[in-house]
Jmol script that loads the backbone (N, CA, C; Angstrom):
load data "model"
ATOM      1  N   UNK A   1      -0.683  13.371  -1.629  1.00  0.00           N
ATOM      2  CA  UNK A   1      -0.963  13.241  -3.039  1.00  0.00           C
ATOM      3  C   UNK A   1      -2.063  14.238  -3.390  1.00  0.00           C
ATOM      4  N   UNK A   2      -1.908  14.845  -4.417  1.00  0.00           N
ATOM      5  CA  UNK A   2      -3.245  16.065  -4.981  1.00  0.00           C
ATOM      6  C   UNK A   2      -3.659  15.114  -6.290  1.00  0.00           C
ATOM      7  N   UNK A   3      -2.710  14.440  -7.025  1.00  0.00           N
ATOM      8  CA  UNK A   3      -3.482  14.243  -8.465  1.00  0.00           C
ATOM      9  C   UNK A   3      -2.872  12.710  -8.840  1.00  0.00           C
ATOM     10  N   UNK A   4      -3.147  12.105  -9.834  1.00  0.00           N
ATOM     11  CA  UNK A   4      -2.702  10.938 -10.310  1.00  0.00           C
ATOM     12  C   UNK A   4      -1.108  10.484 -10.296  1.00  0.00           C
ATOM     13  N   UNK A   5       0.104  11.393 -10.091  1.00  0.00           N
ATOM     14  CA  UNK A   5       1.229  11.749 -10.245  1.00  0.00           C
ATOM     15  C   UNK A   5       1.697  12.534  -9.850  1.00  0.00           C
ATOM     16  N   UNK A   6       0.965  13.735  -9.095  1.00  0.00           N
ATOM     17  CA  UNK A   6       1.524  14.831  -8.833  1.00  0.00           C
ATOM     18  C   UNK A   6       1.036  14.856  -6.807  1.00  0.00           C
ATOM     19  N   UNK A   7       2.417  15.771  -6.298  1.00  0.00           N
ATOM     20  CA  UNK A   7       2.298  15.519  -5.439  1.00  0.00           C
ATOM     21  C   UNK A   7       2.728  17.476  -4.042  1.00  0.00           C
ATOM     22  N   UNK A   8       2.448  17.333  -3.531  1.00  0.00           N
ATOM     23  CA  UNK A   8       2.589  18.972  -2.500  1.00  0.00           C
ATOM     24  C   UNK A   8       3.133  18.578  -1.365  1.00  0.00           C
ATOM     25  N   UNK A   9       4.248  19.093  -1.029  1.00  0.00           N
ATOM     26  CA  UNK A   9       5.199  18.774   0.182  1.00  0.00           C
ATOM     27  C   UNK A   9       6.280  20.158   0.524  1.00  0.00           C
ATOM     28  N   UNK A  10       7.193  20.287   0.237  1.00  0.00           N
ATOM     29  CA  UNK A  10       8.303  21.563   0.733  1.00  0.00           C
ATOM     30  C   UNK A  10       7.838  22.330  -1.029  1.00  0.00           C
ATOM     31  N   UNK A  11       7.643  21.411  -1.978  1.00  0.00           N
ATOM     32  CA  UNK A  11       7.124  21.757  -3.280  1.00  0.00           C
ATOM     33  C   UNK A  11       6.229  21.002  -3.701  1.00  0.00           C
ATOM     34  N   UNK A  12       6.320  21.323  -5.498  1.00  0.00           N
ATOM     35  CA  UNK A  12       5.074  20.421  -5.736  1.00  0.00           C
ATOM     36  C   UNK A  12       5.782  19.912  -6.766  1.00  0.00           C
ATOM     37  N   UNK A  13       5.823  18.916  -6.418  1.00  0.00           N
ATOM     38  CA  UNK A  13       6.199  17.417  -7.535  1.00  0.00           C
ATOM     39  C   UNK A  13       5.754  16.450  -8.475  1.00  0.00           C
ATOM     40  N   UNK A  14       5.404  16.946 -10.019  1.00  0.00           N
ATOM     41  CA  UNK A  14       4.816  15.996 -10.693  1.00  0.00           C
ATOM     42  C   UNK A  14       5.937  15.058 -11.922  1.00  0.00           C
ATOM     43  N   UNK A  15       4.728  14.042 -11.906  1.00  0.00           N
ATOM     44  CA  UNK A  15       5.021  13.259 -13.534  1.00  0.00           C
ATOM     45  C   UNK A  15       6.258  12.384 -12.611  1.00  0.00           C
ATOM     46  N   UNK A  16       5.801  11.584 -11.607  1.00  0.00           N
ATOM     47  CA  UNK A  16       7.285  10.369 -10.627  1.00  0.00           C
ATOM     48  C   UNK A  16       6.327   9.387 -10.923  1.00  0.00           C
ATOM     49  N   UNK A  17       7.610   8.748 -10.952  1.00  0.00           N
ATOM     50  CA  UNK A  17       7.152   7.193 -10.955  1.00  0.00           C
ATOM     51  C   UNK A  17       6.775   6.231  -9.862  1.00  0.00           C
ATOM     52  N   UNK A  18       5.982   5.865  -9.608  1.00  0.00           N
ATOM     53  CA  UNK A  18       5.703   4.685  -8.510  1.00  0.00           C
ATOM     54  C   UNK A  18       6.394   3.535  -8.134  1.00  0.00           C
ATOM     55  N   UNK A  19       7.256   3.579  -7.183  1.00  0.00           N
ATOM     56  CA  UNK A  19       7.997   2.030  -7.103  1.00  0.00           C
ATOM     57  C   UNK A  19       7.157   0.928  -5.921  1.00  0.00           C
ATOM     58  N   UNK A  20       7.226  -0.358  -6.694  1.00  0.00           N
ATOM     59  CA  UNK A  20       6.676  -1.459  -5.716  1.00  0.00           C
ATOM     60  C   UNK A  20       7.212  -2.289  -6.126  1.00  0.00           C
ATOM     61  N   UNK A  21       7.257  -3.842  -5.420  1.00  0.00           N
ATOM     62  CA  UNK A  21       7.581  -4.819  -5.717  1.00  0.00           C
ATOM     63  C   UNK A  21       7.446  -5.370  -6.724  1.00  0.00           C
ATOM     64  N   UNK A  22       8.108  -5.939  -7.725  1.00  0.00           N
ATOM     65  CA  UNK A  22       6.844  -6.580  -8.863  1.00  0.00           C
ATOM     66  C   UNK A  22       5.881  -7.460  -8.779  1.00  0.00           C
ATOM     67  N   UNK A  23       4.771  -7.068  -9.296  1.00  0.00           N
ATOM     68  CA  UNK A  23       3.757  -7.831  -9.690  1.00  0.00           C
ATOM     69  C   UNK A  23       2.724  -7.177  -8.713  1.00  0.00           C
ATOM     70  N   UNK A  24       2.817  -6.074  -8.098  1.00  0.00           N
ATOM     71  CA  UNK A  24       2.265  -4.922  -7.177  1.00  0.00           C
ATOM     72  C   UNK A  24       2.214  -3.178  -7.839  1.00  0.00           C
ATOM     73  N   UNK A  25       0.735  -3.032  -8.033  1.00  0.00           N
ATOM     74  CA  UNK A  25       0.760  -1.570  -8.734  1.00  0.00           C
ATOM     75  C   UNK A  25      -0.516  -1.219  -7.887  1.00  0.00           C
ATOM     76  N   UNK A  26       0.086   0.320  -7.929  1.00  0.00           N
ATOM     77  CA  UNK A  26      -1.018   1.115  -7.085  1.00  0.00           C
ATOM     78  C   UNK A  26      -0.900   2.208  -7.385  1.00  0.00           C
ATOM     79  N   UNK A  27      -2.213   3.012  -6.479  1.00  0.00           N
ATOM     80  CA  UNK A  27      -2.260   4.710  -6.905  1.00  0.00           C
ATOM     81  C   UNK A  27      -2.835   4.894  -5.770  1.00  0.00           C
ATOM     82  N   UNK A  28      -1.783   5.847  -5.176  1.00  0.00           N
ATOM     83  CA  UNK A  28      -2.418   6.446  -3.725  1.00  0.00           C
ATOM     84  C   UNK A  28      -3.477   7.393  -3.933  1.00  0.00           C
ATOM     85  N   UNK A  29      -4.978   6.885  -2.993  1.00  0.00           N
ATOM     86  CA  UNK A  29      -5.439   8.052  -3.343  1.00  0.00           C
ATOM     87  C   UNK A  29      -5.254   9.571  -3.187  1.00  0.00           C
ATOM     88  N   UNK A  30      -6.169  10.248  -3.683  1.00  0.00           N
ATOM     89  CA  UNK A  30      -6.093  12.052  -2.852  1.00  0.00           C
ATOM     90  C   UNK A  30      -5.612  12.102  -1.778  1.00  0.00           C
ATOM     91  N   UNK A  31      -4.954  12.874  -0.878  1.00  0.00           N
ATOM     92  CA  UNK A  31      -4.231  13.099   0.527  1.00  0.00           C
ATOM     93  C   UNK A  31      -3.895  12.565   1.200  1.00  0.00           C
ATOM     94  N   UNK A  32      -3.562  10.859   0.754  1.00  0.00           N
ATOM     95  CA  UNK A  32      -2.325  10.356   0.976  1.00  0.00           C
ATOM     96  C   UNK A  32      -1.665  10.627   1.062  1.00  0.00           C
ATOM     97  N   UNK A  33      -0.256  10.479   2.571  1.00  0.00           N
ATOM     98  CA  UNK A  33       1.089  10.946   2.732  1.00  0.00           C
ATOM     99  C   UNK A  33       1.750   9.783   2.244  1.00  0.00           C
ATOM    100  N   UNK A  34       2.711  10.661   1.042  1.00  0.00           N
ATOM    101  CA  UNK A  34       3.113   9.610  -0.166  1.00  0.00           C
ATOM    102  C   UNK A  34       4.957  10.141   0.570  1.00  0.00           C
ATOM    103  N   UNK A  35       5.572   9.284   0.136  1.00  0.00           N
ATOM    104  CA  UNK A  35       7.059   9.030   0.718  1.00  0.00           C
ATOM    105  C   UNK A  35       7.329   9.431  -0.996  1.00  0.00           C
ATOM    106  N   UNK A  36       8.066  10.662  -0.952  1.00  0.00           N
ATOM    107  CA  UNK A  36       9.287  10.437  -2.649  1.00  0.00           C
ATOM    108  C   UNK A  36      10.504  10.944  -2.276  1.00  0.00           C
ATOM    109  N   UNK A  37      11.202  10.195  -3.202  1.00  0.00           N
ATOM    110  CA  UNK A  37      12.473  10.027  -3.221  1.00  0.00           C
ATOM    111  C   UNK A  37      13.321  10.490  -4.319  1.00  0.00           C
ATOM    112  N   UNK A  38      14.359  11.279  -4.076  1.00  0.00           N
ATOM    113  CA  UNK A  38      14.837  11.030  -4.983  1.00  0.00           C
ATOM    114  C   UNK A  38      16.119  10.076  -5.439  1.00  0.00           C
ATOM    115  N   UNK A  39      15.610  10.051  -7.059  1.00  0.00           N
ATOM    116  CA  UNK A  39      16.609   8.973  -7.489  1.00  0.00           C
ATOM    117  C   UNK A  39      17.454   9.025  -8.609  1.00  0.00           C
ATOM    118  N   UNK A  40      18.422   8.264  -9.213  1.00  0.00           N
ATOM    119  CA  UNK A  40      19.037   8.470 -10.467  1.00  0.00           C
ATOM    120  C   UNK A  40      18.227   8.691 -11.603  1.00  0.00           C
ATOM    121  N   UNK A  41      16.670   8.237 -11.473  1.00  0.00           N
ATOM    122  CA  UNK A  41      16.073   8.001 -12.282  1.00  0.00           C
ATOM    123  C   UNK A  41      14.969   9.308 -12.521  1.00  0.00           C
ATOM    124  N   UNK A  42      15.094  10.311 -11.183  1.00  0.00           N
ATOM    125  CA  UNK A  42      14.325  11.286 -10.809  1.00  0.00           C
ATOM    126  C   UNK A  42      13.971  11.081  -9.618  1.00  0.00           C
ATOM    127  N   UNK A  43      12.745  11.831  -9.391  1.00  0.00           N
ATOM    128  CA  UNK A  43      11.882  11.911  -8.190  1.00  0.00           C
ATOM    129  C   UNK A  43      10.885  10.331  -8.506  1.00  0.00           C
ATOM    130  N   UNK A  44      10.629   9.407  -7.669  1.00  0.00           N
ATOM    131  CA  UNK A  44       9.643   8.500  -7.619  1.00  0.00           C
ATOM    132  C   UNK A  44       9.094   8.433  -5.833  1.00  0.00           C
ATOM    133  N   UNK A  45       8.141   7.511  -6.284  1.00  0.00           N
ATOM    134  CA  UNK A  45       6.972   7.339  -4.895  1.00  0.00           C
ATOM    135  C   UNK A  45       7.280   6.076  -4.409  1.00  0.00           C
ATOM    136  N   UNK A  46       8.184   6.171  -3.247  1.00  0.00           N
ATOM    137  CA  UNK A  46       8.430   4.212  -2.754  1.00  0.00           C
ATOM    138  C   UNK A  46       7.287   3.999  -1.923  1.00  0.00           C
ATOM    139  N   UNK A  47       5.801   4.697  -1.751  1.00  0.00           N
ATOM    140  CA  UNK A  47       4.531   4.327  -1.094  1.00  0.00           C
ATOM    141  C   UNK A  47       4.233   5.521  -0.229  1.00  0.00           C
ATOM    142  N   UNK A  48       3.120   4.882   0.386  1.00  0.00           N
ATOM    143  CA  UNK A  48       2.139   6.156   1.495  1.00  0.00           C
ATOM    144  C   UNK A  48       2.462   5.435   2.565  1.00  0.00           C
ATOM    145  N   UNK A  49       1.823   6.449   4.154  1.00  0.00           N
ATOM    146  CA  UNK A  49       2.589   5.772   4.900  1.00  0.00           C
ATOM    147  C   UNK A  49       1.271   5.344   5.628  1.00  0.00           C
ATOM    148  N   UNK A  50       1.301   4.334   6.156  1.00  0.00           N
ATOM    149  CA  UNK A  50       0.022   3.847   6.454  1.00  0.00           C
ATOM    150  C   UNK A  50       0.152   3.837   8.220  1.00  0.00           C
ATOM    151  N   UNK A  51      -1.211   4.268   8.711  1.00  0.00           N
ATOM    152  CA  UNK A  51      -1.692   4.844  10.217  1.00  0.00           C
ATOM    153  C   UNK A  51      -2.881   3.542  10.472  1.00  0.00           C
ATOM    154  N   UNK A  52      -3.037   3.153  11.801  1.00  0.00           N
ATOM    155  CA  UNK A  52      -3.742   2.437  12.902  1.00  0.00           C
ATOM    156  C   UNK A  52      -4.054   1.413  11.607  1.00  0.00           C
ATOM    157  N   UNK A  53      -3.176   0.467  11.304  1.00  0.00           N
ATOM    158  CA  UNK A  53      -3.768  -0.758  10.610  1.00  0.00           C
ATOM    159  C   UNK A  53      -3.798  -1.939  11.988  1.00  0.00           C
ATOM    160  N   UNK A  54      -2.736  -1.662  12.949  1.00  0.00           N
ATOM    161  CA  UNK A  54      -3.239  -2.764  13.890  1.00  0.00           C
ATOM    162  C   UNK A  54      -2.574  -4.153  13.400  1.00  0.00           C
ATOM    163  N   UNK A  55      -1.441  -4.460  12.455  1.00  0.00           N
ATOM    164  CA  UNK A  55      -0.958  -5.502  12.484  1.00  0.00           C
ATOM    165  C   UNK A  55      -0.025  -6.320  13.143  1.00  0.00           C
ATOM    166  N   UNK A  56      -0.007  -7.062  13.239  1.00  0.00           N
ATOM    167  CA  UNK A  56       1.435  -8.092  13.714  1.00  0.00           C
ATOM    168  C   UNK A  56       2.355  -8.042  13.316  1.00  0.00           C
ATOM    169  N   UNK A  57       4.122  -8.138  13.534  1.00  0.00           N
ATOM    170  CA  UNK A  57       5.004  -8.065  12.191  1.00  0.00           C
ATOM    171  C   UNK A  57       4.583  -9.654  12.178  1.00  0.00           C
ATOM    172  N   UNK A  58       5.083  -9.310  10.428  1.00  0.00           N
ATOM    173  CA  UNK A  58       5.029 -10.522   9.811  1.00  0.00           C
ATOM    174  C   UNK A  58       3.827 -10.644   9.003  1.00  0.00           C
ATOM    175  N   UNK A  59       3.012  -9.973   9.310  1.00  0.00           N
ATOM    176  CA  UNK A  59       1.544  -9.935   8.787  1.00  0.00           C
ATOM    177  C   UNK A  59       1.333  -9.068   7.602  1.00  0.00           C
ATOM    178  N   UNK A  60       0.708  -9.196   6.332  1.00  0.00           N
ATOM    179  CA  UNK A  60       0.045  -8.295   5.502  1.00  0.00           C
ATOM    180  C   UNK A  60      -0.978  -8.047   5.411  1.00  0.00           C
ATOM    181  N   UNK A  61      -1.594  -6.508   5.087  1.00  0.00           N
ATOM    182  CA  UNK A  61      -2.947  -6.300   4.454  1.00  0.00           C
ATOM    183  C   UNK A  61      -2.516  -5.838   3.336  1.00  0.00           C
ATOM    184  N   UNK A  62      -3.794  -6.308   2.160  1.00  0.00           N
ATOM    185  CA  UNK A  62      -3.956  -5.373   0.906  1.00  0.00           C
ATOM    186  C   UNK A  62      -4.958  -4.906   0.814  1.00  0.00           C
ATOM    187  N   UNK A  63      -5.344  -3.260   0.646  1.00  0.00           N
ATOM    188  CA  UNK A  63      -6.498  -3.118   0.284  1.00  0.00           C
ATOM    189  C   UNK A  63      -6.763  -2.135  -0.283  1.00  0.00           C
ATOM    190  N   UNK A  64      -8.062  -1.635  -0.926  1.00  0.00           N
ATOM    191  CA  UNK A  64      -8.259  -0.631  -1.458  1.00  0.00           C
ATOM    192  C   UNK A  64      -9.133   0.238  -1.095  1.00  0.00           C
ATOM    193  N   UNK A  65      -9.523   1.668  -1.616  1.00  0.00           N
ATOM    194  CA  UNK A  65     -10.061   2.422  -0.869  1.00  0.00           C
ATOM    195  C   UNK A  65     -11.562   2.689  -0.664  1.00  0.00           C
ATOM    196  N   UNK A  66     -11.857   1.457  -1.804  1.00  0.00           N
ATOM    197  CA  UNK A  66     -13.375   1.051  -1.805  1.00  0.00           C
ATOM    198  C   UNK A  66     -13.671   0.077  -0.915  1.00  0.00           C
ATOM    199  N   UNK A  67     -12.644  -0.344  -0.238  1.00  0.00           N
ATOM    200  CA  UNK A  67     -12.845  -1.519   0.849  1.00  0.00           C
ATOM    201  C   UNK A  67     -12.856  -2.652   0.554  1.00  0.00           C
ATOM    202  N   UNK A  68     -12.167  -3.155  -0.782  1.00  0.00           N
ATOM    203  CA  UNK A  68     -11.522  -4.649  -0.581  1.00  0.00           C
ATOM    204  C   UNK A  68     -10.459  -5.097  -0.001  1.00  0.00           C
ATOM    205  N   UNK A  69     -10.651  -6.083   0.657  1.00  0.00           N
ATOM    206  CA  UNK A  69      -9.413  -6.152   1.795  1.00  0.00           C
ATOM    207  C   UNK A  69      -8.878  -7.834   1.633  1.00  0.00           C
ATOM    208  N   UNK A  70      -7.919  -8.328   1.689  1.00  0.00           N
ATOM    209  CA  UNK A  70      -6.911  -9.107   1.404  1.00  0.00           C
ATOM    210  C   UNK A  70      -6.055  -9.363   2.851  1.00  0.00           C
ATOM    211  N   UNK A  71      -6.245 -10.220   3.946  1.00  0.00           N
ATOM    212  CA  UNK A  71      -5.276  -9.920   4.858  1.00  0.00           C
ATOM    213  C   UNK A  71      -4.573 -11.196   5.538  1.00  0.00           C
ATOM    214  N   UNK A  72      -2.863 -11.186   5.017  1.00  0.00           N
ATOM    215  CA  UNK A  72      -2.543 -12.574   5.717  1.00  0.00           C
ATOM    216  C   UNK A  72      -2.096 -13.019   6.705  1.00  0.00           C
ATOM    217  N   UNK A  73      -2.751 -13.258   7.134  1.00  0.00           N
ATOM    218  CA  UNK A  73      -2.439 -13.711   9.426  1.00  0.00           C
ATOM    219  C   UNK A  73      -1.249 -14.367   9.362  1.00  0.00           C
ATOM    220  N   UNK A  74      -0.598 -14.223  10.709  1.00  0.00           N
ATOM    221  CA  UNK A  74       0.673 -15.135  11.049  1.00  0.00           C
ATOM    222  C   UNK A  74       0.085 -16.693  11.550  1.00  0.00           C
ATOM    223  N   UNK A  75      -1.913 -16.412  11.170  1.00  0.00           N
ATOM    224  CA  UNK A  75      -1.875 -18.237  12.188  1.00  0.00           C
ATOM    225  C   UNK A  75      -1.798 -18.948  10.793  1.00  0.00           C
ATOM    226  N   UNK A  76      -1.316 -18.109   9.719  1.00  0.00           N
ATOM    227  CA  UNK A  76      -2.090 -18.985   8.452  1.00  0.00           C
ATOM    228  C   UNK A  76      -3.068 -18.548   7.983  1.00  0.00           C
ATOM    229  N   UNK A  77      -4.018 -17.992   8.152  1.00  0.00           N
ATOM    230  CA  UNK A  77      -5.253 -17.906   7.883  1.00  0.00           C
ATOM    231  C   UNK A  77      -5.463 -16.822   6.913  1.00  0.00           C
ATOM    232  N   UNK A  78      -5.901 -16.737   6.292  1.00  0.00           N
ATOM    233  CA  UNK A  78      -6.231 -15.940   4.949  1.00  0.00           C
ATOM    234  C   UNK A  78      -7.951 -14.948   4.967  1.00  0.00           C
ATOM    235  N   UNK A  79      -7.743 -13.996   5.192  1.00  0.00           N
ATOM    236  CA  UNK A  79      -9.452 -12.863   5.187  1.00  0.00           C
ATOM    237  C   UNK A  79      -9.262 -12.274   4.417  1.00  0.00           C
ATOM    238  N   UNK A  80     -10.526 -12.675   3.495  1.00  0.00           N
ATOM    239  CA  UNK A  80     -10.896 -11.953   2.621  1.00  0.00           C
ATOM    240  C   UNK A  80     -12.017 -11.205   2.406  1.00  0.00           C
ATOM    241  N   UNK A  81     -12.153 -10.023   2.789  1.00  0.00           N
ATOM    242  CA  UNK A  81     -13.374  -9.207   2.735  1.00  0.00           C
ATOM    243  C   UNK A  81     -14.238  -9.620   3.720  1.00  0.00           C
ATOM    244  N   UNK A  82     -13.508 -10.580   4.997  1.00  0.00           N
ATOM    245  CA  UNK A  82     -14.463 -10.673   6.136  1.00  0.00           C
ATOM    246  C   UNK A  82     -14.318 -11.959   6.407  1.00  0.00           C
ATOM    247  N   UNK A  83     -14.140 -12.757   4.871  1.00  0.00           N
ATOM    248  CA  UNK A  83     -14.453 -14.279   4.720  1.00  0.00           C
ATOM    249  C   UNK A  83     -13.074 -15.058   5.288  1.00  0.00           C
ATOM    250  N   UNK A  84     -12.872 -15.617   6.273  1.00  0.00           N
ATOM    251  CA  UNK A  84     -11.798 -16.318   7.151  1.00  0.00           C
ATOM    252  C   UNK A  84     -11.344 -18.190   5.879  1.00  0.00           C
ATOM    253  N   UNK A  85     -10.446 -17.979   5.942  1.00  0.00           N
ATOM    254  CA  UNK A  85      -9.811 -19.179   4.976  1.00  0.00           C
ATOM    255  C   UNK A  85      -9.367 -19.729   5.953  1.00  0.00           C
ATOM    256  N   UNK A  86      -9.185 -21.068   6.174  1.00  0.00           N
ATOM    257  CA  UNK A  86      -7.918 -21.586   7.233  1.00  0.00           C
ATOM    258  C   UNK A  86      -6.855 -22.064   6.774  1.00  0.00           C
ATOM    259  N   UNK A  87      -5.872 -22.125   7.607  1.00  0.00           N
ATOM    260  CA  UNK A  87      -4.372 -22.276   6.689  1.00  0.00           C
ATOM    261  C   UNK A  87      -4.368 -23.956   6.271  1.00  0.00           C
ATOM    262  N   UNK A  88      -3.856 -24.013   5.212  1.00  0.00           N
ATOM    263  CA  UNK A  88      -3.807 -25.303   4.277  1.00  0.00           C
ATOM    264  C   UNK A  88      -3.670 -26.631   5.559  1.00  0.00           C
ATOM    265  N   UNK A  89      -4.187 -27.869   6.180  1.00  0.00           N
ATOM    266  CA  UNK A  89      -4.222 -28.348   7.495  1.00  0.00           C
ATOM    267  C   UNK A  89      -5.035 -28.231   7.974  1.00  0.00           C
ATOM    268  N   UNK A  90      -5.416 -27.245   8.019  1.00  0.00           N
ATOM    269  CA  UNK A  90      -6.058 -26.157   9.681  1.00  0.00           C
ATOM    270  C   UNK A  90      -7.290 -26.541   9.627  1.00  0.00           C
ATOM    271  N   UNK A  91      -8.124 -26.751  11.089  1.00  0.00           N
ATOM    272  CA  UNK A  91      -9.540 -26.965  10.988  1.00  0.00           C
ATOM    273  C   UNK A  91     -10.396 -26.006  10.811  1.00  0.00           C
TER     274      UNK A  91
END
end "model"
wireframe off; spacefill off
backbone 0.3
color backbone group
């Protein structure tokens, strides 16, 4: 990624749209390796590709590049910014 939309690869690709799940919006930052595609709709961004997160399958992180972090364990357990939740039960 170089700019808000625009992107440098075999060319340079601006003004695509971002695809995510709904109710999920993002903006990769600066030199992010962004995945685009093309589509009926044009060129869009189905995400960046993410290096040494260290997860489990099954597991999510969310986070951002200021370092809020969101991450949901397979024991249940919910971290948030450090802060450990236990799964709904759990001691």
């Amino acid at each position: 990624m170089t700019g808000s939309s625009t992107a440098q690869g075999s060319g340079e690709y601006r003004d695509f749209a971002f695809v995510a799940p709904w109710g999920i919006a993002y903006q990769p930052p600066a030199a992010a390796k962004a995945v685009l595609v093309n589509s009926t709709e044009g060129m869009v961004c189905t995400g960046a590709m993410m290096e040494g997160m260290d997860l489990e399958p099954g597991e999510l992180l969310l986070f951002s590049q200021g370092g809020a972090r969101i991450y949901l364990k397979n024991t249940g357990e919910v971290v948030i910014n450090g802060q450990v939740f236990a799964a709904e039960g759990g001691e």
